[in-house]
The first five atom37 places (N, CA, C, CB, O) and aatype in JSON, in Angstrom:
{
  "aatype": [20, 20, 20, 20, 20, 20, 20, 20, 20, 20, 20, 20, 20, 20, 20, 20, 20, 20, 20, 20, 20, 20, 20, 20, 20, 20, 20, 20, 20, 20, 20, 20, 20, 20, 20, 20, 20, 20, 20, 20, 20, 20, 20, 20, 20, 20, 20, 20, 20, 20, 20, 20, 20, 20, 20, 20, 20, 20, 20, 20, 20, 20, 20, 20, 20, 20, 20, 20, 20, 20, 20, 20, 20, 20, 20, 20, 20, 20, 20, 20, 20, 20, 20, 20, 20, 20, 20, 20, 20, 20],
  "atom_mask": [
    [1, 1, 1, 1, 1],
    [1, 1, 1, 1, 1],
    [1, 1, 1, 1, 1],
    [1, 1, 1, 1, 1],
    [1, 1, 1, 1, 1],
    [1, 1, 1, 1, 1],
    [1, 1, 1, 1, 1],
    [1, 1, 1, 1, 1],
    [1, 1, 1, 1, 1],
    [1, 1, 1, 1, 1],
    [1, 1, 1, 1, 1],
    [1, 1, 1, 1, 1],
    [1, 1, 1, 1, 1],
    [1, 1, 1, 1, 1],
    [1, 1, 1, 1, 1],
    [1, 1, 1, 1, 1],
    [1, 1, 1, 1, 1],
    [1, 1, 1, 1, 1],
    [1, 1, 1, 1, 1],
    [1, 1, 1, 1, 1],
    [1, 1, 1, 1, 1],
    [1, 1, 1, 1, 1],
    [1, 1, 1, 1, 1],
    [1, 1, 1, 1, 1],
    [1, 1, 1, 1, 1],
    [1, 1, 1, 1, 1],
    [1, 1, 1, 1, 1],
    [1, 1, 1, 1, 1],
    [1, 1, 1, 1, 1],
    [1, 1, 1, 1, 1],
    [1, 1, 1, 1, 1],
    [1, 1, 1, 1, 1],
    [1, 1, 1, 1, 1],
    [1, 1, 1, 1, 1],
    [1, 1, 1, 1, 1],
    [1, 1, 1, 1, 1],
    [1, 1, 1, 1, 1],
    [1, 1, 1, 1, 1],
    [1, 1, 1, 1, 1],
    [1, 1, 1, 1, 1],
    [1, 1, 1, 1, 1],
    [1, 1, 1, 1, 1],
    [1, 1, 1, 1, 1],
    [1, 1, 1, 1, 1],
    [1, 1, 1, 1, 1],
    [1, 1, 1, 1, 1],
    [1, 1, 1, 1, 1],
    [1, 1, 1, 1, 1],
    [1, 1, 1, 1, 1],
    [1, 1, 1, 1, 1],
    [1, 1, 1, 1, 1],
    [1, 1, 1, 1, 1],
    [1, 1, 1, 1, 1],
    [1, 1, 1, 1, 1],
    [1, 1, 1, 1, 1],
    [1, 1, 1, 1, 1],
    [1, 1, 1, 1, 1],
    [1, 1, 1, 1, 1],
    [1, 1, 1, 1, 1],
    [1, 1, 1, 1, 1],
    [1, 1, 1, 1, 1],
    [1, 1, 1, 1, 1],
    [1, 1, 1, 1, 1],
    [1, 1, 1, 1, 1],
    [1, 1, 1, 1, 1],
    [1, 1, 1, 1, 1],
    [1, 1, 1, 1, 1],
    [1, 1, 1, 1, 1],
    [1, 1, 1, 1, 1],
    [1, 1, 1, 1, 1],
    [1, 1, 1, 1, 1],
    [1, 1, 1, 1, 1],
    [1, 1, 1, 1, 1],
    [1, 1, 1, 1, 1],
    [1, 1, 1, 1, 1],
    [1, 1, 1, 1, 1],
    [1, 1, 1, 1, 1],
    [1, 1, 1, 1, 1],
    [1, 1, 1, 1, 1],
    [1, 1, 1, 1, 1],
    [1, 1, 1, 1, 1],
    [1, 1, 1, 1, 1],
    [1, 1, 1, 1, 1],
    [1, 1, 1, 1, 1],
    [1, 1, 1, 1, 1],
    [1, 1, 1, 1, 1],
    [1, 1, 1, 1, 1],
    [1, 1, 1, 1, 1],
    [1, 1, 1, 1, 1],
    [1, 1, 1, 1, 1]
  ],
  "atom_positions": [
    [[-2.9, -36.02, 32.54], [-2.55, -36.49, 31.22], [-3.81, -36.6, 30.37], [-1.81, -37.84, 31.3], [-4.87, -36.98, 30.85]],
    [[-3.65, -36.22, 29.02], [-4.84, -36.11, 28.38], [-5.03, -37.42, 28.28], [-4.93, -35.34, 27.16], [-4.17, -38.24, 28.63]],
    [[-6.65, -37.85, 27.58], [-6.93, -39.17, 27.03], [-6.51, -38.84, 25.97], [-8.23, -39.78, 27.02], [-6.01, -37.81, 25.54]],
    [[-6.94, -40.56, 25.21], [-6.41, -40.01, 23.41], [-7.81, -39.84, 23.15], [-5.45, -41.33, 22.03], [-8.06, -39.12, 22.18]],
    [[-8.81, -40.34, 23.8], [-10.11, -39.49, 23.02], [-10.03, -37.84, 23.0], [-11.65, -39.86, 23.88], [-10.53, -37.05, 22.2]],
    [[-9.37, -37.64, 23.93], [-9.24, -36.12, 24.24], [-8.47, -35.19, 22.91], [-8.24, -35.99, 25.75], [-8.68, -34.16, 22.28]],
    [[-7.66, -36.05, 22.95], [-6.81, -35.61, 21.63], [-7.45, -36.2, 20.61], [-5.27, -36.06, 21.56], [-7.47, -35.26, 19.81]],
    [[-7.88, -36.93, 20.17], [-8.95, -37.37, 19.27], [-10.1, -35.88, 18.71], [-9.87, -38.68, 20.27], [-10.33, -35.37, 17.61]],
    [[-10.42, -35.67, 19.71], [-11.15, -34.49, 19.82], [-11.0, -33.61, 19.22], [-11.17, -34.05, 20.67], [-11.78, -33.18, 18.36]],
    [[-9.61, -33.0, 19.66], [-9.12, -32.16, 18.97], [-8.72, -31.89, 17.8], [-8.6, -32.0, 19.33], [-8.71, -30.71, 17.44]],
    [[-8.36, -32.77, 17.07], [-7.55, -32.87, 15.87], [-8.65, -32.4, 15.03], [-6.87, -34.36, 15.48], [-8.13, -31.67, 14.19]],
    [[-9.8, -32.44, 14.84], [-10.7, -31.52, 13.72], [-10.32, -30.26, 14.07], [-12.42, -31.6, 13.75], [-9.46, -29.59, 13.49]],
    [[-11.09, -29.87, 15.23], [-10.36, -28.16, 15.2], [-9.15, -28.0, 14.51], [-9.91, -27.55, 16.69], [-8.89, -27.55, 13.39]],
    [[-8.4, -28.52, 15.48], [-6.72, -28.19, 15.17], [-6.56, -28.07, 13.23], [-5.5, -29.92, 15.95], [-6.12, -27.14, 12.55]],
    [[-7.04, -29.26, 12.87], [-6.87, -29.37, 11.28], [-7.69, -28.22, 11.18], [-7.41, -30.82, 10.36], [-6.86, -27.57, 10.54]],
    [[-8.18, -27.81, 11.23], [-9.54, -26.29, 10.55], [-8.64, -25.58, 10.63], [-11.15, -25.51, 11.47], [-8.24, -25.02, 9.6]],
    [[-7.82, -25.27, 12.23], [-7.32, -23.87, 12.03], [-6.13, -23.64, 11.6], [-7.36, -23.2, 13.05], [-5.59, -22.53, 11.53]],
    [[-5.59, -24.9, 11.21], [-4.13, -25.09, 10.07], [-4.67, -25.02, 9.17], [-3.15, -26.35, 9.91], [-3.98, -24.27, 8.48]],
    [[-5.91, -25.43, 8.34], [-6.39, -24.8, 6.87], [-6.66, -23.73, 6.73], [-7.37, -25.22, 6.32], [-6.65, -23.07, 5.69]],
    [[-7.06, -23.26, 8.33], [-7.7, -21.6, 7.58], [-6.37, -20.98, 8.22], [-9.67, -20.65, 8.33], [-6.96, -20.02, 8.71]],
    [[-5.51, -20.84, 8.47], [-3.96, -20.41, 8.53], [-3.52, -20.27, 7.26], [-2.99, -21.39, 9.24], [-3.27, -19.1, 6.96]],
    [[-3.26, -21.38, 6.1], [-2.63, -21.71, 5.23], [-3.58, -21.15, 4.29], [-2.22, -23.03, 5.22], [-3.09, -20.57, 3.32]],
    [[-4.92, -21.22, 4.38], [-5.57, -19.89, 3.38], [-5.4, -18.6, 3.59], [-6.96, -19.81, 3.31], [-5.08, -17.85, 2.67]],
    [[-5.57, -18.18, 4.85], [-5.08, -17.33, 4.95], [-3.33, -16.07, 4.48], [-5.44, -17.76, 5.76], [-3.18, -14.89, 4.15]],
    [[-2.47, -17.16, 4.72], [-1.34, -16.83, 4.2], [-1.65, -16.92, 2.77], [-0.23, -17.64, 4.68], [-1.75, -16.0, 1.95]],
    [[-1.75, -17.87, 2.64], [-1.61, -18.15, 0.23], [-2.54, -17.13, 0.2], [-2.46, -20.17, -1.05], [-2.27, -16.74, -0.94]],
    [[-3.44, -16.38, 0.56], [-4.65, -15.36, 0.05], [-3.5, -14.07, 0.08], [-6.36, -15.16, 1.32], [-3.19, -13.36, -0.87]],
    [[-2.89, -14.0, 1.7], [-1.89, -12.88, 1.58], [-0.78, -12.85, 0.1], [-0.96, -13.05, 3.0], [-0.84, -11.88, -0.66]],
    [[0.02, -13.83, -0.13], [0.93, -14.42, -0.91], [0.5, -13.95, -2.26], [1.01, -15.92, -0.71], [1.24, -13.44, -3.1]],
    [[-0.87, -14.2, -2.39], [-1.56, -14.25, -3.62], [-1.16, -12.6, -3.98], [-3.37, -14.74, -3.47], [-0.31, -12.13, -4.75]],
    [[-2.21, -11.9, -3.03], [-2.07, -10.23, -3.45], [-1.1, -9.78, -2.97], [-3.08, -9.25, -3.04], [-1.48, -8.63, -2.74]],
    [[0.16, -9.85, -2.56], [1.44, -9.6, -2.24], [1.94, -9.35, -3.9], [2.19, -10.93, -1.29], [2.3, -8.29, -4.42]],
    [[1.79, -10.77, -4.52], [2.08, -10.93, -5.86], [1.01, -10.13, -7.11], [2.07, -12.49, -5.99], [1.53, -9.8, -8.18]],
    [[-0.01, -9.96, -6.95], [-0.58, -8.53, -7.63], [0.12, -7.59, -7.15], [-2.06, -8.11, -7.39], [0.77, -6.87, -7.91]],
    [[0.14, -7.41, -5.81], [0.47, -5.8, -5.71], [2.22, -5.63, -6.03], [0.02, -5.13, -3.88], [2.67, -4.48, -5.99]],
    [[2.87, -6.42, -6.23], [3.95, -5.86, -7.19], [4.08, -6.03, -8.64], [5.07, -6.3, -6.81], [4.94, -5.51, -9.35]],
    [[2.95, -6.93, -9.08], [2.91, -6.87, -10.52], [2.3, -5.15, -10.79], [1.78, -8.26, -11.18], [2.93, -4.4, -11.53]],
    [[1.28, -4.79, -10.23], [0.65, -3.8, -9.95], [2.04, -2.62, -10.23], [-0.11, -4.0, -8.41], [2.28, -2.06, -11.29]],
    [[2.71, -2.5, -9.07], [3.93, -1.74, -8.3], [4.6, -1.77, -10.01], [5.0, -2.8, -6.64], [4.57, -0.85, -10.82]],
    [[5.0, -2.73, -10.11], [5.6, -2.77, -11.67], [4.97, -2.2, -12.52], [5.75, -3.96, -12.28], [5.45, -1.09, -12.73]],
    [[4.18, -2.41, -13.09], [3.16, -1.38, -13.91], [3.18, -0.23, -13.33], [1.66, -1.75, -13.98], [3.26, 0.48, -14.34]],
    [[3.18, 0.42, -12.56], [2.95, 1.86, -12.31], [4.19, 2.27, -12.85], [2.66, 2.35, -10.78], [4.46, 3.12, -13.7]],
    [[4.93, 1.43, -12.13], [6.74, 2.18, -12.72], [7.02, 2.17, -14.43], [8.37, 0.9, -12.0], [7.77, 2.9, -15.08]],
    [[6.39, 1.39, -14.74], [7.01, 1.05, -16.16], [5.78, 2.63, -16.92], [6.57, -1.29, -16.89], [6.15, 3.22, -17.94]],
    [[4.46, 3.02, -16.22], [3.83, 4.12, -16.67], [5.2, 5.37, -16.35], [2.2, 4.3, -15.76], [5.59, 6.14, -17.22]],
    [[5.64, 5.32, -15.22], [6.79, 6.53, -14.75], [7.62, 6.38, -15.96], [7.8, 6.25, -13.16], [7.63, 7.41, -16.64]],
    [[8.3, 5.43, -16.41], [9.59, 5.24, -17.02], [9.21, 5.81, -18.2], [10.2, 3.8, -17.13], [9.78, 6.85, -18.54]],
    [[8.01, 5.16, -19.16], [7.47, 6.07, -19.78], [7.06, 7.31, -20.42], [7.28, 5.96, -19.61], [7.0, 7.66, -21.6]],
    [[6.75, 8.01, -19.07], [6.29, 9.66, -19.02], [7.96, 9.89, -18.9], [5.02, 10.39, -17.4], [8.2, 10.94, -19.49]],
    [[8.75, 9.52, -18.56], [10.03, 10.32, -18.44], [10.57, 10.19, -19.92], [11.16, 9.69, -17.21], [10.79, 11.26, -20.5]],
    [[10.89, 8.67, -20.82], [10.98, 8.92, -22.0], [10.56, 9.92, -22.53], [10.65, 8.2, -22.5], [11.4, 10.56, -23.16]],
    [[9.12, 10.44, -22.47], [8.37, 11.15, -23.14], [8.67, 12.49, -22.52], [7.01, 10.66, -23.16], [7.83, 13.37, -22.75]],
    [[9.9, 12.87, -21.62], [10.43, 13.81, -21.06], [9.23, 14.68, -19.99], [11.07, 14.59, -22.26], [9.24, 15.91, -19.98]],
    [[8.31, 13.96, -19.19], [7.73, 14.58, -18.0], [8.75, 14.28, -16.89], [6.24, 14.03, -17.66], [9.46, 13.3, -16.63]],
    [[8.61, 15.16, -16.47], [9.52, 15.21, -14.98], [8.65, 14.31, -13.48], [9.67, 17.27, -14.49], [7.92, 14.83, -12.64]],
    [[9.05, 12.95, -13.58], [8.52, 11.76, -13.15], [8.31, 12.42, -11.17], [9.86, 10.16, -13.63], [7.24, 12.15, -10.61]],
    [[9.08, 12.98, -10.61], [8.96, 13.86, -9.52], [8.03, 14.74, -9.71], [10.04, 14.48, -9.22], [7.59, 14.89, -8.57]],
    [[7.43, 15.44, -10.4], [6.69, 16.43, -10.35], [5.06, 15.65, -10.46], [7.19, 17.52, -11.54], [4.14, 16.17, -9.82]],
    [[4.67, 13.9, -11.61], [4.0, 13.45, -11.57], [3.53, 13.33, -10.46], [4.15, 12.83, -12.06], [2.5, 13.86, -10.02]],
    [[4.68, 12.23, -9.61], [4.14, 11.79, -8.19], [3.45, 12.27, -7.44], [4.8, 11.62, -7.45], [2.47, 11.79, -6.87]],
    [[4.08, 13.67, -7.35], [3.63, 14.73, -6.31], [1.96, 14.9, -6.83], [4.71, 16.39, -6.42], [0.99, 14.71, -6.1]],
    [[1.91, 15.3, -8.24], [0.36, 15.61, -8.65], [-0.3, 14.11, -8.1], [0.09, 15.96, -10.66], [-1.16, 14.19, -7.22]],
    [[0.04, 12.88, -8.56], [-0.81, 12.21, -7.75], [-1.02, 12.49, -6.26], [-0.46, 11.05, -7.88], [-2.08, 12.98, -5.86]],
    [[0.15, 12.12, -5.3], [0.0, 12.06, -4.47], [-1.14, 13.17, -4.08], [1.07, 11.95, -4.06], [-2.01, 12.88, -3.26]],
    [[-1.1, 14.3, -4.63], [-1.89, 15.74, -4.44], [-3.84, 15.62, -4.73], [-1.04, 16.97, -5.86], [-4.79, 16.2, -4.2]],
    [[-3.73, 14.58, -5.82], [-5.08, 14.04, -6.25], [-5.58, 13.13, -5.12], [-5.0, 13.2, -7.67], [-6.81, 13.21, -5.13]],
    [[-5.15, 12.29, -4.13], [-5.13, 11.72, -3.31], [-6.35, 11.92, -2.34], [-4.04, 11.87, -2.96], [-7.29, 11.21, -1.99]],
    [[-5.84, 13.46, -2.01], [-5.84, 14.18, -0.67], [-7.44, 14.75, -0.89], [-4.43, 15.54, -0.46], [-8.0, 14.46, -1.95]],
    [[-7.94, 15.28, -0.21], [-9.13, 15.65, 0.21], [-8.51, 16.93, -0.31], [-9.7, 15.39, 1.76], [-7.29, 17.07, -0.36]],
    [[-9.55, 18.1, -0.81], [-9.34, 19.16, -1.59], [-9.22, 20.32, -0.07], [-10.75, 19.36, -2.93], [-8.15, 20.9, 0.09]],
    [[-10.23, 20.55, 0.82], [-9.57, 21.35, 2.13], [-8.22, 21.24, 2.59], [-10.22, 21.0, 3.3], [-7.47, 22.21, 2.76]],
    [[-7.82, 19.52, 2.87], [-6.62, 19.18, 3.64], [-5.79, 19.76, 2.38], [-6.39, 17.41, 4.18], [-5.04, 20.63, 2.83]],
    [[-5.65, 19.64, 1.16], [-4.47, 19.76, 0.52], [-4.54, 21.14, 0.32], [-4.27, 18.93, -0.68], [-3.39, 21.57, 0.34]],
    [[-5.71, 22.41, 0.07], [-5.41, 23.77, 0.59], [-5.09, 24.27, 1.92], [-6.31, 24.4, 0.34], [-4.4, 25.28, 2.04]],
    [[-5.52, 23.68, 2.84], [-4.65, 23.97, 3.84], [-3.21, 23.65, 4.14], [-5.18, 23.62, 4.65], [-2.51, 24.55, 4.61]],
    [[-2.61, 22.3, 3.89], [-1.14, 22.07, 3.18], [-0.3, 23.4, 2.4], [-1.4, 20.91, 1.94], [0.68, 24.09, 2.7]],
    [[-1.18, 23.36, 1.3], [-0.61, 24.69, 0.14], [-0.29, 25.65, 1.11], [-1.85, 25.47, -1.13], [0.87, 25.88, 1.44]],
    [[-1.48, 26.34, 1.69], [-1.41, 27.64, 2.52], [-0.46, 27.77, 3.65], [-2.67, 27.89, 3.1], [-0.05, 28.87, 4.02]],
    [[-0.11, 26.71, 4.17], [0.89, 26.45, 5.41], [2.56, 26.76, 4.39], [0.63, 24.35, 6.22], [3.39, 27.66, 4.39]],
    [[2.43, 25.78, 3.83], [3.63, 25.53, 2.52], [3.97, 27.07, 2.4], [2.93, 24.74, 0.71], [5.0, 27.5, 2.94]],
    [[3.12, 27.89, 1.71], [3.23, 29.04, 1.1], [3.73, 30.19, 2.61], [1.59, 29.36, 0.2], [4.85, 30.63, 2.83]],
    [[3.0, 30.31, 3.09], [3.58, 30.63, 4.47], [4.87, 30.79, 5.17], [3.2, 29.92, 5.05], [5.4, 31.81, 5.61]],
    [[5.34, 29.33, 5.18], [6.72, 29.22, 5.5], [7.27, 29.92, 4.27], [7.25, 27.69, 5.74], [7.91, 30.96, 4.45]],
    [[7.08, 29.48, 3.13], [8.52, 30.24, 1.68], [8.39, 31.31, 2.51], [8.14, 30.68, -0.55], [9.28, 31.69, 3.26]],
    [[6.71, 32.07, 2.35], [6.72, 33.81, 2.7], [8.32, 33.78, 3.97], [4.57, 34.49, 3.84], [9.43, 34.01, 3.47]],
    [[8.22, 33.5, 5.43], [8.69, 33.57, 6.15], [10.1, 33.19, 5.85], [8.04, 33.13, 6.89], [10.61, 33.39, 6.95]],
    [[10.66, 32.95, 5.41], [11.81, 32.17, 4.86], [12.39, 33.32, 3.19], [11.01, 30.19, 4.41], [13.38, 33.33, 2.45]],
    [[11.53, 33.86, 3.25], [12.03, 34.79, 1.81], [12.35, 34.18, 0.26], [13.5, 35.47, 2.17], [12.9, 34.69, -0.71]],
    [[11.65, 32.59, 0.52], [11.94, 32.44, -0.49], [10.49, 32.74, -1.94], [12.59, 31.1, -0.21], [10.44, 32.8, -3.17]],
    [[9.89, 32.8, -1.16], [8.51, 34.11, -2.65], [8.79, 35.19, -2.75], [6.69, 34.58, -2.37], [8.14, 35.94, -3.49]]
  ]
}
């Protein structure tokens, strides 16, 4: 059976690592809540470009495409292009 000095003992730790728990989470919580204010703003740029009649699918893709490392995404293309060839659809 523990002493209560024993448990005495403990209770600083213990309290530390329930504060740095609870910072931890509210820090998550925090940028959870940017990153959909964020998420929102991007969309409301999409909704936008589509008013303005861009084809909001074809954006994505160019981002997503800006993303990529310029080899990896010609080698992508070239694979891509490949299959149409094989497939008859070029």
């Amino acid at each position: 059976m523990a002493t209560s000095a024993a448990i005495a003992g403990d209770e600083p730790a213990t309290a530390f690592a329930k504060d740095q728990l609870k910072s931890i989470i509210e820090r998550i919580e925090r940028l959870e809540e940017e990153k959909k204010a964020v998420s929102d703003d991007i969309n409301d740029i999409y909704s936008e470009a589509k008013g303005n009649g861009y084809d909001v699918k074809a954006l994505k893709t160019i981002v997503r495409m800006r993303k990529q490392d310029p080899n990896e995404r010609a080698e992508a293309e070239t694979i891509l292009e490949t299959y149409l060839q094989a497939l008859g659809m070029l």
